[in-house]
N, C-alpha and C positions, 0 to 999 in steps of 0.2 A: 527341477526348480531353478529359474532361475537368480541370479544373485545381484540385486542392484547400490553401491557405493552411492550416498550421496554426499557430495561436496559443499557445504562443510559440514553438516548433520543434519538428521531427518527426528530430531529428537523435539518434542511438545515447547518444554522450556528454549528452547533456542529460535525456531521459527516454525509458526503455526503451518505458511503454507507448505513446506517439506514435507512437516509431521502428515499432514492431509493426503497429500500426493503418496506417500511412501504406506500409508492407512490405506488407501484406495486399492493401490497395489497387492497390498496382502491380501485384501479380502477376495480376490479371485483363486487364490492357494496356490498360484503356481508363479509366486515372485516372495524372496526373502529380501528386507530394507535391511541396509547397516550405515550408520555416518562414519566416514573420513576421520573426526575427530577421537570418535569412540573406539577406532581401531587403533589409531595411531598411539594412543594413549595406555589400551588394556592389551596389543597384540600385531604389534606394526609388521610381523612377519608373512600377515594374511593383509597386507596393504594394496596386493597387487591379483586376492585373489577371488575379486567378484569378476562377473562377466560384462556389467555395465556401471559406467562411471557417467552419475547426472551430478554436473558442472553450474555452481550457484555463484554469481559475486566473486569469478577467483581472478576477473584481474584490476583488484581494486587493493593492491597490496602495497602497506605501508612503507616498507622500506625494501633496502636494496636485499639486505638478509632475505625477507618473506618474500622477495620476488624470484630469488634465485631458487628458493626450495619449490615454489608454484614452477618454476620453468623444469625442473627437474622431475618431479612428480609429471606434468604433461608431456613432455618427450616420453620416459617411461612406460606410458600411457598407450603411447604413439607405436615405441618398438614393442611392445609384447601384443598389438593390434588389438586392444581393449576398444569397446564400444565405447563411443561417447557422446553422451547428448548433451548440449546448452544451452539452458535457459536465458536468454536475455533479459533483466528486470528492468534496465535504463540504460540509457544511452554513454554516460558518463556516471563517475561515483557520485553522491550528493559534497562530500569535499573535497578540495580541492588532492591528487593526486599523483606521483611520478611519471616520467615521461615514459617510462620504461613498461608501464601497462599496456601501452599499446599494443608493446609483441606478445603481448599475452593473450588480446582481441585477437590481431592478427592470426596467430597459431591455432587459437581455439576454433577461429571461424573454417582456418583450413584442417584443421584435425578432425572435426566432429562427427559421427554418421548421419545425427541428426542437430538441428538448431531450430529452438525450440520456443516461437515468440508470441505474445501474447497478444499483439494489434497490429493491424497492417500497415502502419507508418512504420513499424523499424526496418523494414526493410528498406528502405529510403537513408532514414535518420542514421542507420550505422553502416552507411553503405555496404549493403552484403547482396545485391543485387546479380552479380555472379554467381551466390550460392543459391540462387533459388532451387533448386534441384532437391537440395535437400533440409530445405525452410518446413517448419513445420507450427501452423497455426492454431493452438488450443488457447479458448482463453481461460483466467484466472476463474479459480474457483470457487465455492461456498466457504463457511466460516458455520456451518448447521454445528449444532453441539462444541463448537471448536471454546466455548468458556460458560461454564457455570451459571446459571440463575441467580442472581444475586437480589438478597435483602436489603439493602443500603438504600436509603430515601437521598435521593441526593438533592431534592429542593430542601428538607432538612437540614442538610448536612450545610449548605451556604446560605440558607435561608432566602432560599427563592419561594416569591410568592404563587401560588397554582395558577395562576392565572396570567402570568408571564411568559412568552414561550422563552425557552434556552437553544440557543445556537450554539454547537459547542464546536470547540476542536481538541483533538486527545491524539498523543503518541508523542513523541521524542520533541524536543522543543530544542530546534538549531537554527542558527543563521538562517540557511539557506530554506526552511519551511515558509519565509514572508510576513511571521508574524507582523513585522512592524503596518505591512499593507492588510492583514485583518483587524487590525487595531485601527488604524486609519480608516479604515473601510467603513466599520464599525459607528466611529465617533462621528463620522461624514452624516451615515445614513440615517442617527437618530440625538441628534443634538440638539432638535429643537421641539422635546413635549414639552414644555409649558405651553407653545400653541394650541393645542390640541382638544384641552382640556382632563378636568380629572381622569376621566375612564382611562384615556386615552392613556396618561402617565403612568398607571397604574397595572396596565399589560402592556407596559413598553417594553420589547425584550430586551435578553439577559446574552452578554456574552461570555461564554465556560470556558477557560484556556485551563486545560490540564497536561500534563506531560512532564518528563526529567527534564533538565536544561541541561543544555554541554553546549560551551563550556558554562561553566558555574557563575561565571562575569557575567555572561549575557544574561541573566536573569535579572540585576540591575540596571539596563539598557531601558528592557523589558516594560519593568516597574515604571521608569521613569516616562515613558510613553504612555504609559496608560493613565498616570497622575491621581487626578482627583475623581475619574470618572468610575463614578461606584455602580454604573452597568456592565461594568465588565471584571470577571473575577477572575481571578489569574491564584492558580494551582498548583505551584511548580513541585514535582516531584513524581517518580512510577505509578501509576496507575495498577495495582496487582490484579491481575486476570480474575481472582473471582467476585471482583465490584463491577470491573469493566461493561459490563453487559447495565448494570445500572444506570450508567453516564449515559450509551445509547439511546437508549429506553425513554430518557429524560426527556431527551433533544427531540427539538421539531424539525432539526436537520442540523447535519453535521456540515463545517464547511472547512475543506482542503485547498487554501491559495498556492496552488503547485505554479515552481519557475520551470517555464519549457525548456528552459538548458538545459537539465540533469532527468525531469521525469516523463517516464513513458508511460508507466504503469501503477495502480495505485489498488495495495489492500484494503487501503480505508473504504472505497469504492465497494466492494462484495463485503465487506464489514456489515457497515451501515446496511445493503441490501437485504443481507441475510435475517436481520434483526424489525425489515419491515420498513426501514428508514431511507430518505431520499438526502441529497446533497449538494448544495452548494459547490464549483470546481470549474477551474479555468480549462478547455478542450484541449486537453494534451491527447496525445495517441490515442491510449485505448478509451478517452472520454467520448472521441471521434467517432471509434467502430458502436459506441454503447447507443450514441444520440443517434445512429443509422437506423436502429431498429427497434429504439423505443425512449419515450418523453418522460423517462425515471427520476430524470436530475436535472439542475438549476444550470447548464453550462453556457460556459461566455468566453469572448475571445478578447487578448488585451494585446498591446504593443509596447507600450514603455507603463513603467511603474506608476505614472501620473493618472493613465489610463485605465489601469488595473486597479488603483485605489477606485476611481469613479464609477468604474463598470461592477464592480465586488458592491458599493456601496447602494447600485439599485436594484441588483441583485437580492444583496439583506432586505431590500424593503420589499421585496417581490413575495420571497418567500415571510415576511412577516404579512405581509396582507394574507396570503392564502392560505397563514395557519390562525387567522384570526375568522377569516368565511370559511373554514373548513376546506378548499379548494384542494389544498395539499394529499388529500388522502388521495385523491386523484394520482398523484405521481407516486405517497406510496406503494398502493396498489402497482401500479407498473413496474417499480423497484424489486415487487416479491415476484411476481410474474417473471421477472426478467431473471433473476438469481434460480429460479427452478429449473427455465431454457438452458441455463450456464451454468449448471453445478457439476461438481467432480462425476455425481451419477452419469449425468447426460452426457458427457462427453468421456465415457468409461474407456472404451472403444479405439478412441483417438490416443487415450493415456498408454494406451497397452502397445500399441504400435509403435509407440514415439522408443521405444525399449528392445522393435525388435519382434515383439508379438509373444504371446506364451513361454514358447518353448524355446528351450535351450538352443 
């Protein structure tokens, strides 16, 4: 059997996609998952004794201390001729980061056996056009079962009326997510129902901002941008995994205003699919490879943030028309279609390779 480390853990509560990957794995019986962290913590003597080391987010280290244990650990790595696969998630960290990460790119890119990326811009975007040899293309996974069923009425719970659609956004609420250009975007594209008339105001949607804030300031930023305008509810705090699935469910589409600086790749994207749901999202990488082979999601391209507000704001009203004629299930449908072609199952095969193959 073989023994695979994952970097920084493959454990449910820390990160679903691990947890999935490192699931997927077991269930063929001839691969054992352990996390980095869980070793290091309950039995650091067996830190060096799986056979493959898959490498997550390790060179996004805060300071010079965590940089030097990461470069230790990888040399290590390197002399005792341990496997090593890496996943690329983005291009850069989403904050800003030490300069000193870079030799940690650098090394991992030359260390790896395999590298392990999810759309075909990064091989571009993180210039690894040298390593194509041993570039390896899987992309992101399903989220099938990965959270609970959940009871929670969530038009209830903010007192959205049924006949409203909600546009929502949910996870981590930082600078660098554009809030301020959803909110913008938002207030652009539906500012003027009293033209309209009754009906009209009366399904005019809802915008759902859930998520933690970090820092804890930006949450008053936040506030202060959105003002008076009481279409837009703002949430701030963890979302716990057995509601989650509620928020989803709600939404007539979720919408992700990613910066093409930092992102290449996006869970929210096979979230939302898994659940049946389409989305709103600016064409970064793997929105690219997604819109190649099928018309699942709302994507659009932007230049400067003036742009982005304007284009996000016809966007909103694109997908409000088509969830108001039904048009939407249309991309639905193509969203679950597409999540079946690209789930952990379908691409089992590739998974087991990227490791090496079965056997020892």
């Amino acid at each position: 059997m073989k023994k695979v480390c994952f970097y920084p853990s493959c454990q449910k509560r820390t990160n679903h996609f691990l947890f999935n990957l490192a699931k997927l794995l077991e269930s063929t019986g001839s691969f054992q998952c352990v996390g980095y962290k869980e070793i290091q913590k309950e039995s650091p003597k067996d830190l060096f004794k799986s056979d493959v080391y898959h490498i997550n987010w390790f060179d996004q280290s805060k300071t010079f201390v965590s940089f030097l244990k990461r470069l230790y650990f990888l040399l290590a790595l390197k002399l005792k001729g341990k496997r090593i696969v890496w996943t690329i998630h983005n291009i850069v960290s989403h904050a800003k980061t030490p300069f000193y990460n870079k030799i940690l790119f650098k090394l991992l890119a030359r260390f790896s056996k395999a590298i392990h990326i999810m759309c075909e811009d990064s091989v571009a975007i993180a210039h690894l056009e040298k390593y194509r040899n041993k570039i390896k293309l899987i992309p992101h996974g399903d989220y099938y079962g990965s959270y609970p069923e959940s009871n929670l009425d969530v038009r209830e719970k903010f007192g959205i009326a049924a006949d409203r659609p909600i546009m929502l956004f949910s996870g981590a609420i930082q600078p660098y997510k554009n809030i301020e250009v959803l909110v913008k975007s938002f207030r652009k594209a539906f500012s003027h129902d009293e033209k309209n008339g009754d009906n009209a105001v009366s399904q005019k949607p809802v915008l759902l901002i859930c998520g933690k804030v970090e820092p804890v300031s930006y949450e008053t930023d936040i506030r202060n941008l959105i003002g008076d305008c009481e279409d837009i509810i703002f949430n701030p705090g963890f979302i716990p995994d057995e509601n989650l699935s509620a928020y989803i469910k709600a939404a007539c589409a979720l919408t992700v205003p990613y910066s093409y600086r930092s992102s290449l790749n996006s869970g929210t994207i096979p979230l939302a699919f898994s659940y049946g749901k389409t989305l709103i999202c600016p064409d970064i990488a793997c929105v690219k490879d997604i819109l190649k082979k099928s018309d699942c999601l709302y994507g659009y391209h932007y230049e400067t943030e003036d742009e982005h507000i304007e284009i996000l704001s016809k966007k909103m009203q694109e997908v409000y028309g088509d969830c108001c004629n039904g048009k939407i299930a249309e991309k639905e449908k193509l969203a679950v279609q597409y999540m079946a072609e690209n789930s952990w199952e379908s691409h089992k095969a590739e998974w087991i390779d990227l490791y090496g193959g079965c056997s020892c």
